[in-house]
N, C-alpha and C positions, 0 to 999 in steps of 0.2 A: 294861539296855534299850538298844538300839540307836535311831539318830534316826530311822532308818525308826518305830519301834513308839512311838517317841515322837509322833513325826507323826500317827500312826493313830490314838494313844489322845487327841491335840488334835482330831481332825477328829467322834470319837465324843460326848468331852463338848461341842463345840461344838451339834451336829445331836441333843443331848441337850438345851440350854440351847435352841434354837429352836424344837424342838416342843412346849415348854412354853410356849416366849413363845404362838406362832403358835396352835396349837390355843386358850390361852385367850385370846389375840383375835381371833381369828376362828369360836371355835364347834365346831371339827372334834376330832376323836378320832383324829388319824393318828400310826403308832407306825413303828418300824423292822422293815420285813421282812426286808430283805437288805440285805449291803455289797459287791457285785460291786466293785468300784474298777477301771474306774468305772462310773457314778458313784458316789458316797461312802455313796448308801442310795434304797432303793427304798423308797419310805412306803408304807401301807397306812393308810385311814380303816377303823376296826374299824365305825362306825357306816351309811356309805353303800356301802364298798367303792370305796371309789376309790383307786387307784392314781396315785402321783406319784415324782419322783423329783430326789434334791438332791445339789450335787457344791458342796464346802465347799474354800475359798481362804485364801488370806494375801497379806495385801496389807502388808509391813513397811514401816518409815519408811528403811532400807537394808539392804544387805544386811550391812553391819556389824551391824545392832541384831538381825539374822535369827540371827548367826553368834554371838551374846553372848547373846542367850537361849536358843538351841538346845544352845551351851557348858555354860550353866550347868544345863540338864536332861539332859544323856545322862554317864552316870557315867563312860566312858570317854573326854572329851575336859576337853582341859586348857581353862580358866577361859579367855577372847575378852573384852578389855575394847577398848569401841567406840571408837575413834580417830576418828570420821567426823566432820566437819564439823557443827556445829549450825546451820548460817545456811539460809534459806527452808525451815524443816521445815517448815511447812504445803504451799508448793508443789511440794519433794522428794515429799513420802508423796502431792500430790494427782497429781502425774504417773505416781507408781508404779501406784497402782490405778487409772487410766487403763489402762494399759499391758498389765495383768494382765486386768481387764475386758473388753479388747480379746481376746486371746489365749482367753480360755475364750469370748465369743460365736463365734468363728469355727474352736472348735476339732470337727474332725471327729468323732472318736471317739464325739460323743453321738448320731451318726445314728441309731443303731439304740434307743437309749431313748427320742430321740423319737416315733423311726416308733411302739414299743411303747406309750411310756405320754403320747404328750403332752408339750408344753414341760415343763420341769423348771425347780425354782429356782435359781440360783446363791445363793451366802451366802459374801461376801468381810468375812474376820476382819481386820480394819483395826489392825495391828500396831506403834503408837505412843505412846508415855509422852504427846504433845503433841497429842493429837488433842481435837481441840474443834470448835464453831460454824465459826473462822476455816477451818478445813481443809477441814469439809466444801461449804464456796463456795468452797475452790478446786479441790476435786474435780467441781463442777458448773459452774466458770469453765472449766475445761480439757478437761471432757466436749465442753463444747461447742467451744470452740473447734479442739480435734481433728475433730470431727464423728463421733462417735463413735456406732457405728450396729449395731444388730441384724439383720444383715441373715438367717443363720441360722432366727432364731426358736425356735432350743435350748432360750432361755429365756424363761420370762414374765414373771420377775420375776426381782430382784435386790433382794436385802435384806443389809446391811452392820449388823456386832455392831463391840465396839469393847468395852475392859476401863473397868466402871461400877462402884463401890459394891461392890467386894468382887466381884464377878460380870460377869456380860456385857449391856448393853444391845442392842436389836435394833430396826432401825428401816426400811423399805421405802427403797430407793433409785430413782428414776425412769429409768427403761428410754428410751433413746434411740430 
């Protein structure tokens, strides 16, 4: 398997794991119609027919920890043990997903599934051994103090997963 296919088959069970979370709380029946990439999936509600559409991220704690998990799942690269520094991991990962956050609201390419289907969601997989409470104030300490802004409207929402209990947690992140 190549990291391209690895990458894919993360972006499918993640957008897997979320329409379970989403659909059972909020009520809706939307499933996966298409994977154009991008973005990552065109949803379809089998009950009202509505149409949506979700483009799914990585938000890593560096690009060492990106390069050491990625190492360790594609069978043809040699083992990447993280050398990176451990000091301000909360404020390292909380600048990263700033950063990333920034780059997908202002990235062009969604024009046209906006124009088609309406703001779409973003869903940044928040890719750290250390993520807790503390991280996420400082991912919202530095939202703001970047000014960090939607001006696009690509998306409506932003909902951030993070590795929970054997699985994925998923929790609505506040849209600047």
């Amino acid at each position: 398997m190549s990291r391209r296919e690895i990458q894919e088959a993360h972006e499918t069970a993640v957008i897997d794991m979320f329409l379970e979370w989403y659909n059972a709380t909020n009520g809706y029946s939307y499933i996966v119609e298409e994977q154009p990439d991008p973005p990552d999936a065109i949803l379809y509600d089998e009950e009202d027919g509505d149409r949506t559409w979700v483009e799914v991220t990585d938000a890593f704690f560096s690009d060492d920890w990106a390069r050491n998990l990625y190492s360790h799942a594609t069978p043809d690269e040699d083992d990447f043990d993280m050398q990176s520094s451990q000091v301000n991991m909360d404020e390292r990962h909380a600048h990263r997903f700033v950063e990333i956050v920034q780059k997908k609201l202002s990235k062009e390419s969604y024009a046209p599934f906006h124009e088609e289907h309406g703001p779409g969601t973003l869903i940044v997989s928040l890719q750290s051994p250390w993520f807790d409470d503390q991280t996420a104030d400082e991912m919202d300490r530095i939202q703001n103090e970047r000014n960090l802004e939607n001006k696009t409207d690509y998306f409506d929402e932003i909902i951030i997963c993070w590795r929970s209990q054997g699985g994925y947690a998923f929790a609505e992140w506040e849209l600047p």
